[in-house]
C-alpha positions in Angstrom: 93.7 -117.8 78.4 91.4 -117.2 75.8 89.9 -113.8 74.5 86.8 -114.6 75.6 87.9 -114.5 79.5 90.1 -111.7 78.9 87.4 -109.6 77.7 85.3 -110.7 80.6 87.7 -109.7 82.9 88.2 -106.3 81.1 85.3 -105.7 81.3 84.4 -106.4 84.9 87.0 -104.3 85.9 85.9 -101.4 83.8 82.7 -102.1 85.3 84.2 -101.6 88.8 85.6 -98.7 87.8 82.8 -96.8 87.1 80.7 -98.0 89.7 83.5 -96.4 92.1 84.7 -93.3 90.7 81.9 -92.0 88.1 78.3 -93.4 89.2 78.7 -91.6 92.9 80.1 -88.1 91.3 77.2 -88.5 89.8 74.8 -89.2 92.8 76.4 -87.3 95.5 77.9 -84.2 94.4 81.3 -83.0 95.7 80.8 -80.2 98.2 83.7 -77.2 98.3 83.8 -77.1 102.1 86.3 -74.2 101.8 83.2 -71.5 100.5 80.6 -71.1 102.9 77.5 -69.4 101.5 75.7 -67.3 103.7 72.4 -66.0 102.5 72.0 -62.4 103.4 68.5 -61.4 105.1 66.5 -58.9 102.8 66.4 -55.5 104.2 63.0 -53.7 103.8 62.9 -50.0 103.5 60.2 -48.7 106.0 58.8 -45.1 105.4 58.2 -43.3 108.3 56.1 -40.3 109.4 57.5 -38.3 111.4 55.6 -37.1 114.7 58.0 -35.0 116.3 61.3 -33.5 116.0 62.8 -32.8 119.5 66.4 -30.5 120.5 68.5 -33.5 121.4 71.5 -34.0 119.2 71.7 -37.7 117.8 75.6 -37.2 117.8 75.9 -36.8 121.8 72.6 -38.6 123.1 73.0 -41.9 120.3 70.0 -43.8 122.2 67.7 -41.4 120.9 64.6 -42.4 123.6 61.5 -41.9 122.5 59.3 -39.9 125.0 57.1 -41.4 127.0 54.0 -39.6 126.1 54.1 -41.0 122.8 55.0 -44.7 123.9 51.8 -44.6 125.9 49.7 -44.1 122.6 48.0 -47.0 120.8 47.4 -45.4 117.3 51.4 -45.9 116.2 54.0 -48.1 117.6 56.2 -45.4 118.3 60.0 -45.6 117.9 62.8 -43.0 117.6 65.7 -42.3 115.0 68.2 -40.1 114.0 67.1 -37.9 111.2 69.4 -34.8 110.0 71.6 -35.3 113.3 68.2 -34.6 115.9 65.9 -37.0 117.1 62.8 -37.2 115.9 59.8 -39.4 116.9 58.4 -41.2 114.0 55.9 -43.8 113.0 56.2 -46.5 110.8 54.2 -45.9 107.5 52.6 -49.3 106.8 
């Protein structure tokens, strides 16, 4: 065989080689299926104003409902929330 057909033959099987094992590393990237990334949402900090502090104790009544005098208004969207262990009746400071 001469070295011209050996070299040919080198060759295309180097050729082959890449094409298989380096050229799609390349193009398609190998994906650790083992980690899963989970992006965390962003928490906002809301201020709120606080409206009203009423007598119930957050630590035996945890719903904390709001009263219905202030769910009736339209100048807030009223909501409720544990602040130094009473509920109070707040308003979201936008």
């Amino acid at each position: 065989m001469s070295k011209l057909a050996i070299f040919i033959i080198f060759s295309a099987v180097m050729l082959t080689l890449i094409l298989v094992e380096i050229i799609p590393q390349m193009i398609i990237p190998k994906y650790d299926f083992e980690t899963v990334f989970v992006k965390k949402p962003k928490i906002e900090k809301i201020n709120y104003k606080i409206e009203k502090i009423t007598d119930t104790d957050c630590r035996r009544d945890s719903e904390c409902a709001t009263p219905e005098e202030y769910l009736l208004m339209s100048r807030c969207p009223f909501a409720s929330k544990c602040i130094d262990g009473k509920c109070a009746v707040v308003c979201p400071d936008f």
